[in-house]
Structures are given as structure tokens and as C-alpha cells.
C-alpha positions as CSV (number, residue, x, y, z in Angstrom):
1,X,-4.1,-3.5,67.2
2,X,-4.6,-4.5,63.6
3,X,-3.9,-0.3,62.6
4,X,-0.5,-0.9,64.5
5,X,0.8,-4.1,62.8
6,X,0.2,-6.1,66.3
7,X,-1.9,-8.7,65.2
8,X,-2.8,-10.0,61.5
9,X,-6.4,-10.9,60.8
10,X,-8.7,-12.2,58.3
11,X,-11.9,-10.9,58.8
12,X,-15.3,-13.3,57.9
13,X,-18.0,-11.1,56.1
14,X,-20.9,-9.9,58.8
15,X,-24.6,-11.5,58.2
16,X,-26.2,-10.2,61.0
17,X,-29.4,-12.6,60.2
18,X,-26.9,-15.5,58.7
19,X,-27.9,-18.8,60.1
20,X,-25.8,-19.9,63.4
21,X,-24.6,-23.3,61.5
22,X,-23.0,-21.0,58.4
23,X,-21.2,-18.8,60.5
24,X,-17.4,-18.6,60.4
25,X,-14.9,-16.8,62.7
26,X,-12.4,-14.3,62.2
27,X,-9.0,-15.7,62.2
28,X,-6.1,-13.7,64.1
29,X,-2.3,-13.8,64.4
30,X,-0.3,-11.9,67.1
31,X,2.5,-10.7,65.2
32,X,6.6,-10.6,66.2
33,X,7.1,-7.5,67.9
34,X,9.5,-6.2,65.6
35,X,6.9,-6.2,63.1
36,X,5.2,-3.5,65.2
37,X,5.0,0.2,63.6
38,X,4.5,3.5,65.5
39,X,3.1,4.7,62.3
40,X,-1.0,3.4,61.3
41,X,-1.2,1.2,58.8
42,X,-4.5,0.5,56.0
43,X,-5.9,-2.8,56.6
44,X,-9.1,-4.6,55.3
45,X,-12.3,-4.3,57.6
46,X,-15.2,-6.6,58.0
47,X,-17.7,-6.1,55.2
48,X,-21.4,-6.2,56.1
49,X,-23.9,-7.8,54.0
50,X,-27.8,-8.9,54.5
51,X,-28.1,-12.9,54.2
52,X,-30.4,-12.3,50.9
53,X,-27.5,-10.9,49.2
54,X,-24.9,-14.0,49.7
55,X,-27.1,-16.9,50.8
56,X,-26.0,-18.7,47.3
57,X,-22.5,-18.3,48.3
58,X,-23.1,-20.5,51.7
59,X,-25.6,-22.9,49.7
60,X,-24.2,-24.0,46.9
């Protein structure tokens, strides 16, 4: 939907072992359908990152 300009979205990072209490969700937007393109379009993806690498990020 996102490749198609049907919904906006702000993806959260993905830390598969991240602590349940530091977890965020994904925010989404349907979008007016004349906003809507038959053509794809680029669009950010979630990134996925071990909890190591951005445990300071959450903690401090």
C-alpha cells in the first residue's frame, strides 16, 4: 500500500530481542485517494538492528 501512495507510515526500527516496555509502534495514515499513484513509489522501510547496537539510544 505504502509503494502505491495509499497510506503514509513512519516505521519504528526492529529489535527483535528489544525489551517489551521499550518498544514503539509504527504509525500509519490512510491517505486522500487522489493522492493515490498507479505508478510505485520509493519509500523508507523498517531498519533492523540487534538491541546491543542501540540500547543507549532507549536508555539514556
Amino acid at each position: 500500500m505504502k509503494k502505491y501512495n495509499l497510506i503514509n507510515c513512519r516505521p519504528t526500527d526492529f529489535v527483535p530481542d528489544m525489551p517489551e516496555e521499550k518498544r514503539r509502534a509504527s504509525t500509519y495514515k490512510a491517505n486522500h485517494f487522489e493522492a493515490f499513484t498507479q505508478t510505485p513509489i520509493e519509500y523508507d522501510k523498517r531498519r533492523v538492528f540487534s538491541w546491543d547496537t542501540v540500547k543507549d539510544f532507549y536508555i539514556s
